[in-house]
mmCIF file as Biopython writes it, N, C-alpha, C and O atoms, coordinates in Angstrom:
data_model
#
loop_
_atom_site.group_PDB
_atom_site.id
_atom_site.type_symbol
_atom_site.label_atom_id
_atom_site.label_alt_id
_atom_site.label_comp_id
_atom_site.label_asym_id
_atom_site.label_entity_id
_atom_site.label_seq_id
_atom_site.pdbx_PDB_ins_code
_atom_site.Cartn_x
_atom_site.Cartn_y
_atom_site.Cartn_z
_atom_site.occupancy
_atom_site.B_iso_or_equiv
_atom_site.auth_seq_id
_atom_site.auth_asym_id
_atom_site.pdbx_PDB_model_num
ATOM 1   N N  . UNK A ? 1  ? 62.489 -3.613  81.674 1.0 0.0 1  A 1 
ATOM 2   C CA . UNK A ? 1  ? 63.101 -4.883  81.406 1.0 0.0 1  A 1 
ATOM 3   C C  . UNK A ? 1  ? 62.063 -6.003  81.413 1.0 0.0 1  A 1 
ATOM 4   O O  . UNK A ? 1  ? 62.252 -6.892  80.582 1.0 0.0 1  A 1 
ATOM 5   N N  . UNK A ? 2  ? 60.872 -6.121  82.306 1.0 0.0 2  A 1 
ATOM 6   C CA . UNK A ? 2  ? 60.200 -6.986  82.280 1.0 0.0 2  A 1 
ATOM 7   C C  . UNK A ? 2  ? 59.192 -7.120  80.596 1.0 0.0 2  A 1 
ATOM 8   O O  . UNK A ? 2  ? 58.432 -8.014  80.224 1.0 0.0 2  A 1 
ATOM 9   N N  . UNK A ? 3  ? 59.488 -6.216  80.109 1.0 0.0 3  A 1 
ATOM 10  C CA . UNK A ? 3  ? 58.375 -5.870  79.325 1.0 0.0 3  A 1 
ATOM 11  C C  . UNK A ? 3  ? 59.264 -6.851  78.109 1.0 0.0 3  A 1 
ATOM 12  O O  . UNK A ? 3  ? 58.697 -7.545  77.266 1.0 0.0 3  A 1 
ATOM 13  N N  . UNK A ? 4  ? 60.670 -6.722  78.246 1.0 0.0 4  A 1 
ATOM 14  C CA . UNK A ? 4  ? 61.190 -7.073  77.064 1.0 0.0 4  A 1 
ATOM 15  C C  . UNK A ? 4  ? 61.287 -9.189  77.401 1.0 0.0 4  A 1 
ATOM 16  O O  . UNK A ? 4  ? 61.159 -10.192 76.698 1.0 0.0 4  A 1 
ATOM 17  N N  . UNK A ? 5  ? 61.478 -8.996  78.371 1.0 0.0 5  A 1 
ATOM 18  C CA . UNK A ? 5  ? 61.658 -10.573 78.535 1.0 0.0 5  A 1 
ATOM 19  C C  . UNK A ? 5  ? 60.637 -11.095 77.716 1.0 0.0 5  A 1 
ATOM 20  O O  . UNK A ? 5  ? 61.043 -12.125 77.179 1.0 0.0 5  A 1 
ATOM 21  N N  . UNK A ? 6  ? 59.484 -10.817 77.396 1.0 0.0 6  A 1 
ATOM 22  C CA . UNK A ? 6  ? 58.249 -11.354 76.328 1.0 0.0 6  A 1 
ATOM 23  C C  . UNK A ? 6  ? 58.711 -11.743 74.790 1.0 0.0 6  A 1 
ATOM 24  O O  . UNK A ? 6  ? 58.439 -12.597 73.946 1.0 0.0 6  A 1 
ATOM 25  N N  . UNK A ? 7  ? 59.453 -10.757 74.917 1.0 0.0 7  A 1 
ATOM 26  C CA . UNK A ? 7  ? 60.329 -10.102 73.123 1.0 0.0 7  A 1 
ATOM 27  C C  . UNK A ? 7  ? 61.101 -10.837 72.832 1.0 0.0 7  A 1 
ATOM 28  O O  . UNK A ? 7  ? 61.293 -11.147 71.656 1.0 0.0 7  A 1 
ATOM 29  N N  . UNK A ? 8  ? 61.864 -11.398 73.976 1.0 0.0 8  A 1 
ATOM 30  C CA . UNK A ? 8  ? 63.203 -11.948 73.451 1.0 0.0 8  A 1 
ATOM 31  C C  . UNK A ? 8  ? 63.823 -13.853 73.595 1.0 0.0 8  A 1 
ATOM 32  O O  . UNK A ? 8  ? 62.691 -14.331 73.523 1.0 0.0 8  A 1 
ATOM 33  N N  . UNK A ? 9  ? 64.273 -14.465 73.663 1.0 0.0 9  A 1 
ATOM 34  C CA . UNK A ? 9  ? 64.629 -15.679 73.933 1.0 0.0 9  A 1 
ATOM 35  C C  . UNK A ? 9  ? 65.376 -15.422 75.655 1.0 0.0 9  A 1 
ATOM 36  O O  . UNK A ? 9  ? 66.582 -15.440 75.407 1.0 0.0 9  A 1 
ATOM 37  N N  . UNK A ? 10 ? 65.285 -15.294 76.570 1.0 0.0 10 A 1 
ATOM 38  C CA . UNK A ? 10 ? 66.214 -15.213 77.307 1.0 0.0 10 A 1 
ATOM 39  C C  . UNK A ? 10 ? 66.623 -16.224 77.900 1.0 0.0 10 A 1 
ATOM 40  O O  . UNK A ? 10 ? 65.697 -16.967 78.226 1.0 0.0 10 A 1 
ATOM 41  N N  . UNK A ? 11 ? 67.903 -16.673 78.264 1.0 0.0 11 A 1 
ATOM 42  C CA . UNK A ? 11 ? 68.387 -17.542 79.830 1.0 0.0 11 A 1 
ATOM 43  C C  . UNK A ? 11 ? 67.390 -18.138 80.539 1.0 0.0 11 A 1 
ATOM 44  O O  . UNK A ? 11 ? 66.443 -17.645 81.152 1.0 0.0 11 A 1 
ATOM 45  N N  . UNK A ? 12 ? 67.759 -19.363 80.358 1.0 0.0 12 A 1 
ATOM 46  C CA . UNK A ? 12 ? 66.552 -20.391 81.164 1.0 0.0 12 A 1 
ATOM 47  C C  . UNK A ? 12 ? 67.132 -21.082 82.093 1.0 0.0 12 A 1 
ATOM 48  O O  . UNK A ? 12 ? 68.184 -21.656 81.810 1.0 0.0 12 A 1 
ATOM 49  N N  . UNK A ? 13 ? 66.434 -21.213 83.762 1.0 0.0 13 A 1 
ATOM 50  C CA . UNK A ? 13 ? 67.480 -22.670 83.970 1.0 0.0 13 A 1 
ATOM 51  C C  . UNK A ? 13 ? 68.410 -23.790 83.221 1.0 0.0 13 A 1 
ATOM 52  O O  . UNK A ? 13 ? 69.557 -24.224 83.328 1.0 0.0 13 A 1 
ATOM 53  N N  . UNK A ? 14 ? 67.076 -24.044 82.272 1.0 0.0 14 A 1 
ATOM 54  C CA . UNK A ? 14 ? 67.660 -25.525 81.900 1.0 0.0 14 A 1 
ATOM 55  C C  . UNK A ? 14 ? 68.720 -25.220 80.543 1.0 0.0 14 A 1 
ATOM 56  O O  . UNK A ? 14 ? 69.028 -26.022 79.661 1.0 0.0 14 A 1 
ATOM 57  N N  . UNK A ? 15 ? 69.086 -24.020 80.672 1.0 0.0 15 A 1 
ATOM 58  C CA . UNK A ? 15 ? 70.166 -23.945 79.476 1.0 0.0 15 A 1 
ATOM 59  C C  . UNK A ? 15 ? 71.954 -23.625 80.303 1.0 0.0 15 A 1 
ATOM 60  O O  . UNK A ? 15 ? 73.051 -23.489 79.761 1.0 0.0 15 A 1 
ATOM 61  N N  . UNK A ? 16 ? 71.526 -23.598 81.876 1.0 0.0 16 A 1 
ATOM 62  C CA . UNK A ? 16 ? 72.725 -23.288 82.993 1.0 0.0 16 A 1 
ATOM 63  C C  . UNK A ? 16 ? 72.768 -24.806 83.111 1.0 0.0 16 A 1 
ATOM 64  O O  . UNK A ? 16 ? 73.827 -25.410 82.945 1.0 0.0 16 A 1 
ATOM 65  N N  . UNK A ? 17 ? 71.563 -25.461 83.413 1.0 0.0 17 A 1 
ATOM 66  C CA . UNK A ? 17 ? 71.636 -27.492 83.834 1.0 0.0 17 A 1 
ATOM 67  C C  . UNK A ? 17 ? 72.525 -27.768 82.320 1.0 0.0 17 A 1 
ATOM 68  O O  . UNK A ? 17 ? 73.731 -28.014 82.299 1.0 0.0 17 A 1 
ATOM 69  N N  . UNK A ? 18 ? 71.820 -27.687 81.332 1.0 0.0 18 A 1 
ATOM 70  C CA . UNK A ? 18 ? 72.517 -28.446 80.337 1.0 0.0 18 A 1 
ATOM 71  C C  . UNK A ? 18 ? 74.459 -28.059 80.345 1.0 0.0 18 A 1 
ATOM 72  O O  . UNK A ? 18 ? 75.381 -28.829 80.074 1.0 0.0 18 A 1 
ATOM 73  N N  . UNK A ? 19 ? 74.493 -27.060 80.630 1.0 0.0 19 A 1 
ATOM 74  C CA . UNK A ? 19 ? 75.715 -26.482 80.598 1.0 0.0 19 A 1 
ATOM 75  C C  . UNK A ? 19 ? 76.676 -26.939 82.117 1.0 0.0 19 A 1 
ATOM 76  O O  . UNK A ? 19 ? 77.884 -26.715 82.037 1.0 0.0 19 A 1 
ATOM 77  N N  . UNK A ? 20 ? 76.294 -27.391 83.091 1.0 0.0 20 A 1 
ATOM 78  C CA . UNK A ? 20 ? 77.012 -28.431 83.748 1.0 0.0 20 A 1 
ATOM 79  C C  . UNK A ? 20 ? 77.077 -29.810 83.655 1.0 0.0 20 A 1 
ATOM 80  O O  . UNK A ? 20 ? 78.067 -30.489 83.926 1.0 0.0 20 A 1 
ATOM 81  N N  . UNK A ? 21 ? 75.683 -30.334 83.151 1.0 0.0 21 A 1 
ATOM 82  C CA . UNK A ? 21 ? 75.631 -31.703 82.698 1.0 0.0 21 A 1 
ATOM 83  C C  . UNK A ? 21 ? 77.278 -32.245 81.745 1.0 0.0 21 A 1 
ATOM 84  O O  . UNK A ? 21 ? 78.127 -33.126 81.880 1.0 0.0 21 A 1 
ATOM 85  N N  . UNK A ? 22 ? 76.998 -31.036 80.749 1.0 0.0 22 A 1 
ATOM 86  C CA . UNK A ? 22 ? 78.081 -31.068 79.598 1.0 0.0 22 A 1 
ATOM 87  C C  . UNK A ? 22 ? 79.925 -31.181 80.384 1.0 0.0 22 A 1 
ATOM 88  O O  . UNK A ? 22 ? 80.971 -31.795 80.170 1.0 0.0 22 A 1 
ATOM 89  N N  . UNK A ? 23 ? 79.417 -30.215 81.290 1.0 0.0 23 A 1 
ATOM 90  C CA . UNK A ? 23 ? 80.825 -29.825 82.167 1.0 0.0 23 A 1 
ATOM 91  C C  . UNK A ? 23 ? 81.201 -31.499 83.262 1.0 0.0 23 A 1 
ATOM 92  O O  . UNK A ? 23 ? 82.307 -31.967 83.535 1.0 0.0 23 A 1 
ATOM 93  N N  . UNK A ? 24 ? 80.042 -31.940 83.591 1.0 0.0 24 A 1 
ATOM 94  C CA . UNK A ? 24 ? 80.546 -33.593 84.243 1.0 0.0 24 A 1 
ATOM 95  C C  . UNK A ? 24 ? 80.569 -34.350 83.041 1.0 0.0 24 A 1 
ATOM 96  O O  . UNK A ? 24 ? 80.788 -35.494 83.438 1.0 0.0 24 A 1 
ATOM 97  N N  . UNK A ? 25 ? 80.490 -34.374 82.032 1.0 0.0 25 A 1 
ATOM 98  C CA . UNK A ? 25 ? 80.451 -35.404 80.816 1.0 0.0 25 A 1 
ATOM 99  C C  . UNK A ? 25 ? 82.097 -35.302 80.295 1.0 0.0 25 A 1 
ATOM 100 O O  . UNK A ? 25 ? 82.574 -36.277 79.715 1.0 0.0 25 A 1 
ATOM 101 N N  . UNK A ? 26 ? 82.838 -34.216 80.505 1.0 0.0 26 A 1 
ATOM 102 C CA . UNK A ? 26 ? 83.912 -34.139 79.879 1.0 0.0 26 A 1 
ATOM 103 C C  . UNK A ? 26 ? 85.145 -35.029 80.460 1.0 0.0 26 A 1 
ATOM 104 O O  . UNK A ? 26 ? 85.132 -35.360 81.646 1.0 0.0 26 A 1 
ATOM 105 N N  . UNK A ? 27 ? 86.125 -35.378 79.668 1.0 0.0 27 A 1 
ATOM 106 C CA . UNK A ? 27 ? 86.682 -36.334 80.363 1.0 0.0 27 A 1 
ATOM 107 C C  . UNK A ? 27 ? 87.365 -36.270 81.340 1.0 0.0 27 A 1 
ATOM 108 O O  . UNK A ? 27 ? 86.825 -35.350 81.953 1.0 0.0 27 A 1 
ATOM 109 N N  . UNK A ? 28 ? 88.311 -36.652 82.023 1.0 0.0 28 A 1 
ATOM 110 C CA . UNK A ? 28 ? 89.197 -36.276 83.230 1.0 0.0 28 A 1 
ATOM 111 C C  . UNK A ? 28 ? 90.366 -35.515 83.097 1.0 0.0 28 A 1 
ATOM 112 O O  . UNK A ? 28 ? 90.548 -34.572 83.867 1.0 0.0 28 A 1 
ATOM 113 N N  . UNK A ? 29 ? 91.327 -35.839 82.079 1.0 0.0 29 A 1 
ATOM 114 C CA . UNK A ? 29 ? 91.979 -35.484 81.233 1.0 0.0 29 A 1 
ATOM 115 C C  . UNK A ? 29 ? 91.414 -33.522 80.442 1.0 0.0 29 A 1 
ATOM 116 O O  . UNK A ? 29 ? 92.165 -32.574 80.213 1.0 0.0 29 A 1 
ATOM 117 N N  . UNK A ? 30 ? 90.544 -33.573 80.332 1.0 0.0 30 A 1 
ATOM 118 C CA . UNK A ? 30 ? 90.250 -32.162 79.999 1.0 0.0 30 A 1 
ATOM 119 C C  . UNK A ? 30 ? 89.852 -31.078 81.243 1.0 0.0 30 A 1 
ATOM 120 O O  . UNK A ? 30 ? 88.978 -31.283 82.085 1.0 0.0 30 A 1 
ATOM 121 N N  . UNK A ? 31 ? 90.756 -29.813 81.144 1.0 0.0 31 A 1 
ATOM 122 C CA . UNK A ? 31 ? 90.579 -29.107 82.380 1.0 0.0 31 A 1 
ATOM 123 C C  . UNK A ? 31 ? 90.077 -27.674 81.760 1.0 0.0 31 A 1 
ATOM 124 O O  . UNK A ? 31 ? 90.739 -26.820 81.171 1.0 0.0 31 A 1 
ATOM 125 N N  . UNK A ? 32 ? 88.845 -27.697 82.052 1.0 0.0 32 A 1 
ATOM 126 C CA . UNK A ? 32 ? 88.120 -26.165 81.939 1.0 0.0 32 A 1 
ATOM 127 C C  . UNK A ? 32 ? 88.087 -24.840 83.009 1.0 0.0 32 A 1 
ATOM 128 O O  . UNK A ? 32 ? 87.301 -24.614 83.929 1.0 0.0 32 A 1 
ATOM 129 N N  . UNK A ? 33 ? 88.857 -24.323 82.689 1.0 0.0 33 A 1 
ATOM 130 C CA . UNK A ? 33 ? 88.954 -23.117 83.382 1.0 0.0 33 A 1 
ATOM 131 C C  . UNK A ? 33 ? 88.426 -22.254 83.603 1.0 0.0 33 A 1 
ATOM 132 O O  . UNK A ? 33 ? 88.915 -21.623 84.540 1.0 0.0 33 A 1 
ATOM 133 N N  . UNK A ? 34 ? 87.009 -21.574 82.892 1.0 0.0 34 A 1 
ATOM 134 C CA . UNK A ? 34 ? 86.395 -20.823 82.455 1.0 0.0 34 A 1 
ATOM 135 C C  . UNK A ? 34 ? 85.415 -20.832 81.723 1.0 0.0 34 A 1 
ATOM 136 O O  . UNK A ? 34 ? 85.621 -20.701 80.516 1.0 0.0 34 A 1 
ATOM 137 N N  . UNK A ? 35 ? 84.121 -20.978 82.182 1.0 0.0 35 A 1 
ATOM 138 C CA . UNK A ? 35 ? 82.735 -20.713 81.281 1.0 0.0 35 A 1 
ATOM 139 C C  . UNK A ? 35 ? 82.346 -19.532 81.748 1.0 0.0 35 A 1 
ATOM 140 O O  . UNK A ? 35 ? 82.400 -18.972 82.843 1.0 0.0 35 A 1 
ATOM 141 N N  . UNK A ? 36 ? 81.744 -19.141 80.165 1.0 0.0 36 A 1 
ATOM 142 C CA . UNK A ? 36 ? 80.774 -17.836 80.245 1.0 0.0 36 A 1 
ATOM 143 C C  . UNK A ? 36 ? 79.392 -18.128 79.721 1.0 0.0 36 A 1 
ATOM 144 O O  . UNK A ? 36 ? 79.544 -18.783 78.690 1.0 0.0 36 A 1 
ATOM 145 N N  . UNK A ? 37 ? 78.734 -18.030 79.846 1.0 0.0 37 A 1 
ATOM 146 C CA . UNK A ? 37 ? 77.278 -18.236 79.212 1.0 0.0 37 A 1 
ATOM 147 C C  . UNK A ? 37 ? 76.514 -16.852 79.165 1.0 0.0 37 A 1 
ATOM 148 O O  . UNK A ? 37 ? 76.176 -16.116 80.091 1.0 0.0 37 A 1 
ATOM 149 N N  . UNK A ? 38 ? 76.341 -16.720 77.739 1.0 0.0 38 A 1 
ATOM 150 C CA . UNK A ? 38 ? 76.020 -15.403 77.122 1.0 0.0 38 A 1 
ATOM 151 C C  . UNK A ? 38 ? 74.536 -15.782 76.427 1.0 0.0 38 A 1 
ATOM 152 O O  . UNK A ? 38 ? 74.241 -16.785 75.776 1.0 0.0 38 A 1 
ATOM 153 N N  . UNK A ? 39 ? 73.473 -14.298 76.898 1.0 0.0 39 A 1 
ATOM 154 C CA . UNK A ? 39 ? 72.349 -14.686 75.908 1.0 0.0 39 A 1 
ATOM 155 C C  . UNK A ? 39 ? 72.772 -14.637 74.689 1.0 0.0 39 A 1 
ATOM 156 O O  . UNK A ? 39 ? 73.914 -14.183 74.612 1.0 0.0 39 A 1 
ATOM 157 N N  . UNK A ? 40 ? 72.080 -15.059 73.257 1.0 0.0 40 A 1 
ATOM 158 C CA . UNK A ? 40 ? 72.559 -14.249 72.122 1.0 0.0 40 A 1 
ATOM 159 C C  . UNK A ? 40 ? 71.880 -13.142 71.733 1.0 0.0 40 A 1 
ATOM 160 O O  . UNK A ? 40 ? 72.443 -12.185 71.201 1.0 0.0 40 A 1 
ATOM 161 N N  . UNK A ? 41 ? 70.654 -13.193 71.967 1.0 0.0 41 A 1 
ATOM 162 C CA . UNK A ? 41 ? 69.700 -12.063 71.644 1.0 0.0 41 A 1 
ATOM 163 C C  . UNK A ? 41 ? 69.181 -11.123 72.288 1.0 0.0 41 A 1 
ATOM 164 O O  . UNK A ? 41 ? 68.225 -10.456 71.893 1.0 0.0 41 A 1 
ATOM 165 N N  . UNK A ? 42 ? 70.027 -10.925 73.808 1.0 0.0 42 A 1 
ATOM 166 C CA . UNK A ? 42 ? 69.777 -10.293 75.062 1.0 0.0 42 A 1 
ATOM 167 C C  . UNK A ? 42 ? 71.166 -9.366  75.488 1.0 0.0 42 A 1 
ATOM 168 O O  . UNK A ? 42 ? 72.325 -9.754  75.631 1.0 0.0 42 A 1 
ATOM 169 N N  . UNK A ? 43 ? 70.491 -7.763  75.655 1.0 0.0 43 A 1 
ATOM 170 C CA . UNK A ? 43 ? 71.469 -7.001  75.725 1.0 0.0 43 A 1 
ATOM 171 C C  . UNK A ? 43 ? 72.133 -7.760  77.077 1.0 0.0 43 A 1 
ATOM 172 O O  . UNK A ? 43 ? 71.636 -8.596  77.832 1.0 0.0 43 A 1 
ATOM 173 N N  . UNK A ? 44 ? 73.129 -7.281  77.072 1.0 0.0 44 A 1 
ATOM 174 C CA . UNK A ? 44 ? 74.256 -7.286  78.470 1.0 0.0 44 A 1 
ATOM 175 C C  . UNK A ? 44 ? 75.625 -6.141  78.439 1.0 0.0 44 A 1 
ATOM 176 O O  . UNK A ? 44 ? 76.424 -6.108  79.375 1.0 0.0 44 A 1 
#
């Protein structure tokens, strides 16, 4: 696995930060129940 992390785009902190930033930006009125955050180019 380490070998492939070179290969591929993977999961960065700052793509989990941007993805709560987004989650306090939403309005009050909107209720999110559920995030998933998926690589796109990374088996799972």
């Amino acid at each position: 696995m380490a070998d492939l992390i070179h290969d591929i785009d993977v999961l960065q902190g700052a793509d989990i930060a941007e993805t709560v930033a987004f989650l306090a930006a939403v309005p009050r009125h909107v209720n999110l129940t559920e995030i998933t955050i998926l690589p796109t180019a990374q088996a799972v």
